[in-house]
C-alpha positions in Angstrom: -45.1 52.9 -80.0 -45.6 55.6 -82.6 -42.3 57.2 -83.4 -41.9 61.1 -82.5 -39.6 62.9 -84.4 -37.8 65.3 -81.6 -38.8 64.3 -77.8 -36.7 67.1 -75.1 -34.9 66.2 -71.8 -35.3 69.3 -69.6 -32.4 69.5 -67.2 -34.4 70.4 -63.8 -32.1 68.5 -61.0 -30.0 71.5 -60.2 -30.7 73.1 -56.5 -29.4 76.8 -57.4 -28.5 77.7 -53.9 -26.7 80.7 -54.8 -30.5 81.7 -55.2 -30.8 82.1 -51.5 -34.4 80.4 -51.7 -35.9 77.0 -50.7 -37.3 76.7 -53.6 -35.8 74.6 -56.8 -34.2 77.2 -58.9 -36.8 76.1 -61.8 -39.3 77.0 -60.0 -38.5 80.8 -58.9 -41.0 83.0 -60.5 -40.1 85.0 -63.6 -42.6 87.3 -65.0 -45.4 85.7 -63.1 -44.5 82.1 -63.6 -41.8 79.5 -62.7 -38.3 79.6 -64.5 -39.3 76.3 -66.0 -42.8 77.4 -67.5 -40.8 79.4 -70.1 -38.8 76.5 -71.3 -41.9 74.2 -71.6 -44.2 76.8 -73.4 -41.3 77.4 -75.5 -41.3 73.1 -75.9 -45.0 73.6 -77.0 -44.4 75.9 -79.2 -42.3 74.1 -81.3 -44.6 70.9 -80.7 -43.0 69.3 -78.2 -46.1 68.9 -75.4 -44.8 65.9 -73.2 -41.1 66.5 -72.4 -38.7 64.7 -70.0 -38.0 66.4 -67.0 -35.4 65.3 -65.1 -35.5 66.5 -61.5 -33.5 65.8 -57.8 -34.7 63.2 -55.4 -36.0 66.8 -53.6 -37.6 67.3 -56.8 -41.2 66.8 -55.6 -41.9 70.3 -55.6 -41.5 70.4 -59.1 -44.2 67.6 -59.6 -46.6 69.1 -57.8 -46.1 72.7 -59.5 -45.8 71.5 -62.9 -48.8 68.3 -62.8 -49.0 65.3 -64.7 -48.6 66.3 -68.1 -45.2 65.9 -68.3 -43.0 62.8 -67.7 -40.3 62.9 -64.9 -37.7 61.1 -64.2 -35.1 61.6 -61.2 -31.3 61.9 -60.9 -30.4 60.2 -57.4 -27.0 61.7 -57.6 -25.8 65.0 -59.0 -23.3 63.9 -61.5 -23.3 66.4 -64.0 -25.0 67.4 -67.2 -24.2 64.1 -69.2 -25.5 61.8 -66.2 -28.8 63.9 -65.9 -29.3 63.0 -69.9 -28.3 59.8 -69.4 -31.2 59.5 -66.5 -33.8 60.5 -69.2 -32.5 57.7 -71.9 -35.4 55.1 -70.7 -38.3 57.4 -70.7 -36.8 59.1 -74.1 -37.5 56.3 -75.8 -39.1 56.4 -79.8 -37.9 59.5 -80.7 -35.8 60.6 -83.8 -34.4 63.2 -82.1 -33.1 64.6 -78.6 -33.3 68.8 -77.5 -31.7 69.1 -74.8 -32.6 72.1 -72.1 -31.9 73.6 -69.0 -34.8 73.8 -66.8 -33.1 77.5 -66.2 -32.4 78.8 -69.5 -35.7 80.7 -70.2 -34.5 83.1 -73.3 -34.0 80.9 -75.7 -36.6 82.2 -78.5 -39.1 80.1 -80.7 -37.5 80.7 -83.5 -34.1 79.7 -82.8 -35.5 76.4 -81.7 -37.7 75.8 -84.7 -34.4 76.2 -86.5 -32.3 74.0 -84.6 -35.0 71.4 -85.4 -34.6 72.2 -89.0 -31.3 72.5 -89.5 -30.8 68.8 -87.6 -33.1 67.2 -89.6 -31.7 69.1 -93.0 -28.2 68.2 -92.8 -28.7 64.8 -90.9 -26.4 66.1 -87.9 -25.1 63.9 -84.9 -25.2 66.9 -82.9 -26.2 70.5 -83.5 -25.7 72.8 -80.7 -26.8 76.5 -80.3 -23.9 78.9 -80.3 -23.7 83.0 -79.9 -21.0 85.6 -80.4 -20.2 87.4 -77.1 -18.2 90.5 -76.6 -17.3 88.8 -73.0 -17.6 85.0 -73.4 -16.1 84.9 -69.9 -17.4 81.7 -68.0 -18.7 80.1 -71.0 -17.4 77.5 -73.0 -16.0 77.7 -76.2 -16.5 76.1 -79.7 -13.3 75.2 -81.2 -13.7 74.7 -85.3 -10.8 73.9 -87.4 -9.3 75.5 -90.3 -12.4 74.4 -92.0 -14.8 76.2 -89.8 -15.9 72.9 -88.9 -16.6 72.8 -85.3 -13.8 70.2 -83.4 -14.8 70.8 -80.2 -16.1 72.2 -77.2 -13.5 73.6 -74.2 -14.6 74.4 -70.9 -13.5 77.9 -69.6 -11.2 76.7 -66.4 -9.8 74.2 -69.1 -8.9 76.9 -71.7 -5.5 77.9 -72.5 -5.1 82.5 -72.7 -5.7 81.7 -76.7 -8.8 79.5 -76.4 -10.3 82.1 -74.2 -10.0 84.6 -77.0 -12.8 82.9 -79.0 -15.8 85.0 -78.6 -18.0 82.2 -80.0 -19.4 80.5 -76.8 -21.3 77.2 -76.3 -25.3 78.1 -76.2 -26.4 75.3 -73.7 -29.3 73.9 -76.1 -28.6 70.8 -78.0 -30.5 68.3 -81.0 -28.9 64.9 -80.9 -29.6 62.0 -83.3 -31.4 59.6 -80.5 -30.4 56.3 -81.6 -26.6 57.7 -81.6 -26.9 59.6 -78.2 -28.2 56.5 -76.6 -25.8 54.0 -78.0 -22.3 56.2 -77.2 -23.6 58.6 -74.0 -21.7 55.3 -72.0 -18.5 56.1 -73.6 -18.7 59.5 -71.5 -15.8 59.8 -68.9 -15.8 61.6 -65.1 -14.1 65.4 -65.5 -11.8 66.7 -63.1 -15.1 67.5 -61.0 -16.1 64.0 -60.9 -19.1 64.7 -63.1 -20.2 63.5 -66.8 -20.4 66.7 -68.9 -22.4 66.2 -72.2 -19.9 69.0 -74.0 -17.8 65.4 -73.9 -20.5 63.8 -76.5 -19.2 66.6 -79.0 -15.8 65.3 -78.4 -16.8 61.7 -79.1 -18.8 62.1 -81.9 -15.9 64.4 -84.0 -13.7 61.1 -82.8 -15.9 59.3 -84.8 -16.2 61.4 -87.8 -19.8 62.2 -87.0 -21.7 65.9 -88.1 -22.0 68.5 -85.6 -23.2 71.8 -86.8 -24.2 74.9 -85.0 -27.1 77.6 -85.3 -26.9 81.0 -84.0 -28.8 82.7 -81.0 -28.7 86.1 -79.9 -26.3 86.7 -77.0 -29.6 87.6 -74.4 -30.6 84.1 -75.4 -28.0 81.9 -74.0 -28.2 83.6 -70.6 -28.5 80.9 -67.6 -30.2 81.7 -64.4 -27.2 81.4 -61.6 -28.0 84.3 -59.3 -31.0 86.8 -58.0 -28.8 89.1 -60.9 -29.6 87.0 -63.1 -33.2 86.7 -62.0 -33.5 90.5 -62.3 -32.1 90.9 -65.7 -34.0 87.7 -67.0 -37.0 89.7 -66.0 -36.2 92.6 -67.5 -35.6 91.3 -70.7 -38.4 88.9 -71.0 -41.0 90.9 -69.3 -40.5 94.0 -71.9 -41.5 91.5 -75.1 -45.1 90.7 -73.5 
């Protein structure tokens, strides 16, 4: 098997039913195409062609819309961010590196992705995550870096104390992992509060182990998710006025 050096895991397993539609959430249309079709041009782009999608046992919808160019893998139960990696680790396999996407984060821009790439591969990180400064980082987590500007964590909104929730620098939702790494310690993950497996945790693992996590910037309209038909709208706006 010919080694790639960055495979993605697109996180598509999410139902969105704040969306009041029957549709998957990833497949609501956005500027003329589904939510998802952003994320996987933006995949192509950077020269990513075949990515993982990982999709619900309801996820056939998403199959049929998308085709056979893409490999798919299912999450039988909704466990969290963490497990829905997790689900992809089999049909991951042979790559250097992991990006990992939401399936409804369509903002992100090429360029920010290119140097995510980059930047992973340059300083040899564990982890690199996207991160953006926000005047109101409400609902968001937040990177926690220590008196080194190192980053030492990640912490959950509802798990912040009032100083935490200060931090205007928030937790972008796009991720490079070093594959062999993510694949030999995503096990060590442990169920939240919520009964899920978050994959902020594999921050907090690999700082345990002395590992590099670094960061890269993004714009704040890029780390906007797609939770509501608000949302929707303002996703529009913003990515319909740059075509």
């Amino acid at each position: 098997m010919k080694t790639l050096e960055f495979q993605a895991a697109v996180l598509a397993a999410g139902k969105g039913k704040r969306m009041g539609s029957d549709l998957p959430k990833v497949l609501l249309p956005l500027c003329g195409r589904p939510i998802i079709c952003h994320v996987l041009s933006l995949l192509a782009e950077v020269g990513i062609r075949r990515p993982v999608i990982v999709i619900s046992r309801e996820g056939d919808a998403i199959r049929e819309t998308l085709g056979d160019d893409y490999s798919y893998v299912v999450q039988g139960e909704q466990l969290g961010s963490g497990h829905a990696v997790l689900c992809a680790r089999e049909a991951a396999q042979g790559a250097k590196n992991i990006i990992v996407m939401c399936g409804d984060s369509p903002l992100f821009r090429v360029e920010t992705i290119r140097s995510l790439m980059r930047e992973h591969v340059r300083h040899q990180a564990t982890i690199t995550l996207t991160s953006a400064i926000l005047d109101d980082p409400a609902g968001y987590g937040r990177i926690l870096r220590n008196p080194s500007g190192e980053v030492s964590g990640i912490i959950e909104e509802k798990m912040a104390s009032d100083e935490q929730k200060s931090i205007e620098e928030i937790n972008g939702g796009c991720y490079g992992f070093d594959a062999e790494w993510l694949w030999g310690n995503i096990g060590l993950m442990t169920r939240n509060e919520a009964g899920e497996y978050c994959l902020t945790e594999m921050v907090d693992i690999a700082i345990r182990q002395g590992r590099k996590v670094i960061t890269v910037s993004s714009g704040q309209d890029e780390v906007a998710g797609i939770n509501t038909p608000a949302h929707l709208k303002q996703a529009e706006r913003m990515l319909c006025s740059k075509q």
